[in-house]
C-alpha positions as MATLAB code, in Angstrom:
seq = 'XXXXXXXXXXXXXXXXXXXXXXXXXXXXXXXXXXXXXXXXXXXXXXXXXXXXXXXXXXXXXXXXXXXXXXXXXXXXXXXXXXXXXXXXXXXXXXXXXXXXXXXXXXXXXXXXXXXXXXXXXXXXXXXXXXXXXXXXXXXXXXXXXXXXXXXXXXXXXXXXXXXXXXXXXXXXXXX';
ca = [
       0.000    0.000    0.000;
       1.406    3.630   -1.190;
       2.061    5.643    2.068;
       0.499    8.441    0.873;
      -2.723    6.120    0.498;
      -5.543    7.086    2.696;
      -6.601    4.574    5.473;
     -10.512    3.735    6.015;
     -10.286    5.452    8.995;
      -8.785    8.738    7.501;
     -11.563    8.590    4.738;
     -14.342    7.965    7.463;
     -12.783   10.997    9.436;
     -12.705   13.331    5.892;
     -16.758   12.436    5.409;
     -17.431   12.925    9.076;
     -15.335   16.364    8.948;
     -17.308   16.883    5.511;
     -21.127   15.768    7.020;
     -20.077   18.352   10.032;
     -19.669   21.240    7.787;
     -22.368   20.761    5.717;
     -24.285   20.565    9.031;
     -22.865   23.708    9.670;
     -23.432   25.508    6.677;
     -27.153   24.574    6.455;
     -27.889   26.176    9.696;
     -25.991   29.306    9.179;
     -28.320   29.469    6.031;
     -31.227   28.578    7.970;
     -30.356   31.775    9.989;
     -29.614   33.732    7.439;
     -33.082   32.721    6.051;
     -35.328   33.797    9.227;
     -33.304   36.775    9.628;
     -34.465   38.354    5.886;
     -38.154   36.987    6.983;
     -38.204   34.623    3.774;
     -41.220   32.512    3.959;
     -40.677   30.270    0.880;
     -36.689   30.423   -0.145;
     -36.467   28.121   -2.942;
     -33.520   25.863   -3.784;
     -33.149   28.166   -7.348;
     -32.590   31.108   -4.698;
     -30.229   29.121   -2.445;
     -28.374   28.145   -5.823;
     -27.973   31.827   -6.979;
     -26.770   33.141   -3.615;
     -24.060   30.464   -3.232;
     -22.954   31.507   -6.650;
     -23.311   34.356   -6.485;
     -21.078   34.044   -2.832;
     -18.787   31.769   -5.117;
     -17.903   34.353   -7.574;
     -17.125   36.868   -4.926;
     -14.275   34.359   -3.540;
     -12.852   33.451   -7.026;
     -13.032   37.447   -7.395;
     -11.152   37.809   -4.241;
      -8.479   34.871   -4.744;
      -7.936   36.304   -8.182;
      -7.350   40.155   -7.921;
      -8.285   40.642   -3.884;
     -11.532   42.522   -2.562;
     -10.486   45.924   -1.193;
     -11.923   47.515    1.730;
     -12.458   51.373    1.126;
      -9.720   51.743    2.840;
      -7.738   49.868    0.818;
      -9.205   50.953   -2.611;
      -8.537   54.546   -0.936;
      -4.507   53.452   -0.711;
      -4.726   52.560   -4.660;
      -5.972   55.828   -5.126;
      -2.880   57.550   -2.915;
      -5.591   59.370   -1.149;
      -3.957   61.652    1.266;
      -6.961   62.157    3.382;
      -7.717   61.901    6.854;
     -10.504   59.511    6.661;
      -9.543   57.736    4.093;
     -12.366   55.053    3.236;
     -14.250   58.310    2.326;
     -12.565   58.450   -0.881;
     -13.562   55.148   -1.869;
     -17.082   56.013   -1.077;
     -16.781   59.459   -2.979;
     -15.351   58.087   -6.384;
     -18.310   54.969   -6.187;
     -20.680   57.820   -5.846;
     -19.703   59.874   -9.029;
     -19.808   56.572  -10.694;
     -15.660   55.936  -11.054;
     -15.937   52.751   -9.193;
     -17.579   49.847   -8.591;
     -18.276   48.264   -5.384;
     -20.072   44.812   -4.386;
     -21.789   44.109   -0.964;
     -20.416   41.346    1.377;
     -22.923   41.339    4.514;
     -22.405   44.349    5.978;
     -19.247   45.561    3.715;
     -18.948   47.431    0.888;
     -15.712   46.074   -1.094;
     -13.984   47.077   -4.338;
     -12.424   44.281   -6.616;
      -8.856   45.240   -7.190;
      -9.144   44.500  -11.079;
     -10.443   48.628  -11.210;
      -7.314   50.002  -10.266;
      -4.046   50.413  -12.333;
      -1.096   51.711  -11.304;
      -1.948   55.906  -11.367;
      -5.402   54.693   -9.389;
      -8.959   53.761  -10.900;
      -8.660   53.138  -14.030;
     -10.365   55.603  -16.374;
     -12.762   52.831  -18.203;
     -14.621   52.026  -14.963;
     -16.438   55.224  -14.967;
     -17.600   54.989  -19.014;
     -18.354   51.130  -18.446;
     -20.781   52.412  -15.725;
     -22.151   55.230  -17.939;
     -23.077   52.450  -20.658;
     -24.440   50.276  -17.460;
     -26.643   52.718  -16.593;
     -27.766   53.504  -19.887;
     -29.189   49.904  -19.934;
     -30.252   49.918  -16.422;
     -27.194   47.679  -15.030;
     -26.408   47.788  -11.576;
     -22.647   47.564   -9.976;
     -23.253   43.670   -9.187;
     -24.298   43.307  -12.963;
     -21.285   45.082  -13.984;
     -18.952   43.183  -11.700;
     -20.129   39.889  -12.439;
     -20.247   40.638  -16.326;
     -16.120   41.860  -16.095;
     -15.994   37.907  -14.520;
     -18.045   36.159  -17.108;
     -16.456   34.803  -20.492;
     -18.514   35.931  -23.588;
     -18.586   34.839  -27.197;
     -18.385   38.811  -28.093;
     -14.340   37.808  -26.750;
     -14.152   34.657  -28.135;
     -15.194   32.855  -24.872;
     -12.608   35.486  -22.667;
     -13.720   37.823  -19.716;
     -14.008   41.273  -20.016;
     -11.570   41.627  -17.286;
      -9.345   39.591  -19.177;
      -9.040   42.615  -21.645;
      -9.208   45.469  -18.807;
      -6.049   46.731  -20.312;
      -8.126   47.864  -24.036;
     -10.284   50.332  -22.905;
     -11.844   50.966  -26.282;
     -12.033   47.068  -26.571;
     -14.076   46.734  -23.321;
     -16.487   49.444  -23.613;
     -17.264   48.812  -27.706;
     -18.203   45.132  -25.927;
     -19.758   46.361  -23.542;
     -22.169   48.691  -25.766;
     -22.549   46.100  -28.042;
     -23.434   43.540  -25.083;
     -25.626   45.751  -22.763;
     -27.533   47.436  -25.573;
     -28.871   43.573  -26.952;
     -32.951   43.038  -26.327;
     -34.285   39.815  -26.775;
];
C-alpha cells in the first residue's frame, strides 16, 4: 500500500469532517433565512446566492476585494478619513463596489497603477444607460462571452476601447 494512500479510517474521518460542515453551513443558512423573513426560499434562490457568494471568492483569490480603505490606498488618497474616498469616487460613478454582509468592497481588477482606471467610470455610464447595476457590472467583467471569443471582459481590462465597444454592443442587446 502507497504511504500516501488514505486509510478507512482517515476517509471515514474526511466524510465525518465533511457531514459536520455541511451541518454547519445549512444552519448558518437557515439563519440567514429567518433573519431576511423569507417565507418560501427556494432551492433556485439558495443556488444563486451560493454563486453568487462563489464568484465573490474566485473574485477575491484572483485580484483581492479591497476595503475602502484599501481601494482609498490605490488611489494615494492623502486624506484623513480615508475610506471616504472610496465612497466618494463609487458615488460619481468611477468605481464599482459589491456588498459582502455588511461591507462594501472594491475588486482590485479597477485600479491600475496611477489609481482607478479611467474605463470604470464609461463602463458604468453604458451600465446605466441599460439599467445595469454595480453587481451586474462586476459579475459581467468575470463572465467569459462569445463577443471575446469565450474570454472575460476583465481579461481585456487593459483595451479600454475594446471593453467598452463590448460592452455597448453587449448591454444594448434586447431579446
Amino acid at each position: 500500500m502507497h504511504p500516501d494512500a488514505a486509510t478507512p479510517e482517515d476517509m471515514a474521518m474526511a466524510v465525518a469532517s465533511d457531514l459536520a460542515q455541511t451541518r454547519r453551513n445549512v444552519a448558518a443558512l437557515g439563519t440567514a433565512i429567518r433573519a431576511a423573513h423569507l417565507t418560501a426560499a427556494s432551492p433556485a434562490l439558495a443556488r444563486a446566492v451560493q454563486a453568487q457568494q462563489n464568484l465573490y471568492d474566485r473574485i477575491d483569490a484572483e485580484f483581492g476585494l479591497l476595503t475602502s480603505a484599501q481601494a482609498a490606498d490605490r488611489m494615494s488618497s492623502r486624506a484623513v478619513a480615508r475610506r471616504n474616498a472610496a465612497t466618494a469616487a463609487r458615488r460619481e460613478g468611477r468605481l464599482l463596489a459589491l456588498r459582502r454582509g455588511k461591507y462594501l468592497l472594491y475588486p482590485a481588477f479597477q485600479f491600475g497603477s496611477a489609481g482607478i482606471l479611467p474605463l470604470i467610470a464609461a463602463l458604468r455610464d453604458i451600465g446605466d444607460q441599460h439599467g445595469w447595476d454595480e453587481a451586474s457590472l462586476i459579475e459581467w467583467m468575470m463572465a467569459p462571452t462569445t463577443y471575446l471569443g469565450g474570454d472575460r471582459p476583465v481579461d481585456i481590462i487593459d483595451d479600454a476601447d475594446q471593453l467598452l465597444a463590448v460592452a455597448t454592443e453587449a448591454f444594448g442587446v434586447s431579446w
